[in-house]
N, C-alpha and C positions, 0 to 999 in steps of 0.2 A: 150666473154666468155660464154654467152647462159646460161644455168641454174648455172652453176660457179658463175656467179654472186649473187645467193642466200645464196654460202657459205659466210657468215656476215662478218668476217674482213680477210684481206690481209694473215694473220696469217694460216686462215684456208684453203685456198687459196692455199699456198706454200704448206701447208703440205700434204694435197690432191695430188699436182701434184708431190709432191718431194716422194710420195709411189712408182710410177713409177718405180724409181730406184731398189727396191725388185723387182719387177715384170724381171726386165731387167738382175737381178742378177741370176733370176731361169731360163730364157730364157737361159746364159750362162751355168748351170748348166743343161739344158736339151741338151744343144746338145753336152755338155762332154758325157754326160750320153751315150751317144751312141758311143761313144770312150771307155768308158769303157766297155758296153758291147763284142765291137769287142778285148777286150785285148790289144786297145792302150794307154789306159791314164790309171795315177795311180787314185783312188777314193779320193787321201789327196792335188789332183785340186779341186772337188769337196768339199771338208772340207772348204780348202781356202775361196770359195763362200761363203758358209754358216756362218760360222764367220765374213767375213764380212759386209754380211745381220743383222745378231743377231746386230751388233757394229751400223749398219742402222735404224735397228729397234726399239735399245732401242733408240736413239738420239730423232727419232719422238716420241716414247713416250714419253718421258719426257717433249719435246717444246709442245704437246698435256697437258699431264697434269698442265705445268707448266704457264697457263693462257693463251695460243697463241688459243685457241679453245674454241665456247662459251660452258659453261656447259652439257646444254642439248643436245649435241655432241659428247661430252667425251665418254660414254661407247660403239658408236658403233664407232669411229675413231681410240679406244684402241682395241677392236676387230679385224678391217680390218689389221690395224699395224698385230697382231699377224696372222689374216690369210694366208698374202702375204708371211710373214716370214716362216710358215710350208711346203711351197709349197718345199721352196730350202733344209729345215731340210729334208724332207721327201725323195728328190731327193737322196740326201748322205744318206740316211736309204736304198732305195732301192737299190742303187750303191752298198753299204758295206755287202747285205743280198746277193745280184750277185754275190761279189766277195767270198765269206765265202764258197762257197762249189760246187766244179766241178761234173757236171752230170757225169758218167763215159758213157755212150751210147750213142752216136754220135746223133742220131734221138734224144732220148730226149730232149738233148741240143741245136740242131739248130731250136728245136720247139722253147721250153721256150726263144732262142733268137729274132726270129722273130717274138712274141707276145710281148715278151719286147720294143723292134724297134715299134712293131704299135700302143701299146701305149703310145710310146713316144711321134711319132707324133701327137696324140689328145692330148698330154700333150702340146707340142709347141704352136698348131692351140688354145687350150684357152689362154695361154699364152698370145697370139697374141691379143685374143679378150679382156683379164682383161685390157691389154696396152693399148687399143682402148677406155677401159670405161673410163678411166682417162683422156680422151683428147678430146671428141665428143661434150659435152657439150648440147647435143638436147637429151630431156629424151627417144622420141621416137626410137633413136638407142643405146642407153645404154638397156632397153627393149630386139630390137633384139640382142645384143652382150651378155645380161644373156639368152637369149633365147637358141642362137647361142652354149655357153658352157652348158646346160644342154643337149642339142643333145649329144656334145662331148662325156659326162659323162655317158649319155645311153650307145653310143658306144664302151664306155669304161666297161662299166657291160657286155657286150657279149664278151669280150677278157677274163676277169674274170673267167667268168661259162666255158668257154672255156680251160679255163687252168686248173679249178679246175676238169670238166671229165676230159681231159687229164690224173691229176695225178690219181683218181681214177681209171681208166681205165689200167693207166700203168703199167706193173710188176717190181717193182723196191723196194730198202728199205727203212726202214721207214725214214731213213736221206735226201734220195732224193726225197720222196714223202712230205714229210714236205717242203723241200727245195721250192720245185714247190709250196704247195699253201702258202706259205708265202710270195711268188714272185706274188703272183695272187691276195693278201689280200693287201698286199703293193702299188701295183701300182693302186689299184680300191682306196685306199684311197688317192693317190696323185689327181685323179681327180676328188672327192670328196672335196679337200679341193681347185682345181680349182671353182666345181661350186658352194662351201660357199664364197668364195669371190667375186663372182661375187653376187652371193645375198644380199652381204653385202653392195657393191658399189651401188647395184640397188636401197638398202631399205633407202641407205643416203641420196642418189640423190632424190629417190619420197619422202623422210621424207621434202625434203627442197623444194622442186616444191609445195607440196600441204600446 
């Protein structure tokens, strides 16, 4: 188990690797995500997920608060709980903000679609890497995998300013110029709240190595 072994009892142990499961939940919820966008999946698959993330997340809460984790644990394990959990809320925030209102201008719309699409996949690729912290056990690659998602989340800020010239740039009104940067504000915060969980995993992991 490599520095897993520093998490103190069995308790903490389970709850740690049993987060996973949100991370695996928002993984499913990103690659709906990209069904929705192309007009194949309804966004209340997306719901489904998410509710049963929330029904996931209170459960570790509770076994967290309810003695299975030592004390001085509690407030950043109640944290990561809620971080992991934002990722899939936020998926169905950005699905439901897509769905709510049609570009009418063909151009417009297969921009704002192919920005959406590429930040999804920096949404997946940290995905990939928060699943990775959970399971590595060697502090030195937990390091590169928060390293690894702050890249991501850079990458993910020049899709952002990108879409937000776009709508300034674009002649259009104010329902579909709003539309675009609330698609651009949305999606920069889903992988913002990829690279707080990765900091958060990070700051467990070196709280219990050192």
């Amino acid at each position: 188990m490599g520095i897993f072994s520093g998490l103190g009892g069995i308790g903490e142990q389970r709850i740690f690797m049993s987060a996973r499961k949100l991370i695996e939940t928002s993984q499913k919820g990103s690659r709906m995500f990209d069904q929705v966008v192309a007009g194949s999946l309804d966004i209340e698959k997306i719901h489904a997920l998410k509710s049963q993330s929330y029904d996931d997340a209170s459960n570790l809460s509770n076994s967290i608060t309810s003695g299975a984790v030592s004390p001085n644990l509690i407030p950043d394990m109640l944290s990561l709980i809620n971080l992991e959990y934002k990722v899939i809320d936020l998926l169905f925030v950005l699905a439901k903000s897509f769905k709510r209102h049609r570009l009418d201008n063909a151009v417009h719309r297969r921009y704002i679609t192919d920005q959406l699409v590429a930040n999804n996949r920096l949404v997946a690729r940290s995905l990939e890497a928060l699943y990775a912290m959970h399971t590595v056990g060697k502090i030195d690659e937990i390091k590169k995998l928060r390293n690894r998602v702050k890249l991501l989340e850079e990458e993910g800020d020049e899709i952002k300013e990108d879409m937000l010239s776009y709508a300034y740039s674009a002649k259009t009104d104010y329902k579909s110029f709003y539309h675009m940067t609330d698609l651009a504000y949305l999606s920069d915060d889903l992988l913002d709240s990829c690279e707080d969980t990765a900091e958060m995993v990070a700051n467990i992991m070196l709280s219990i190595a050192t």
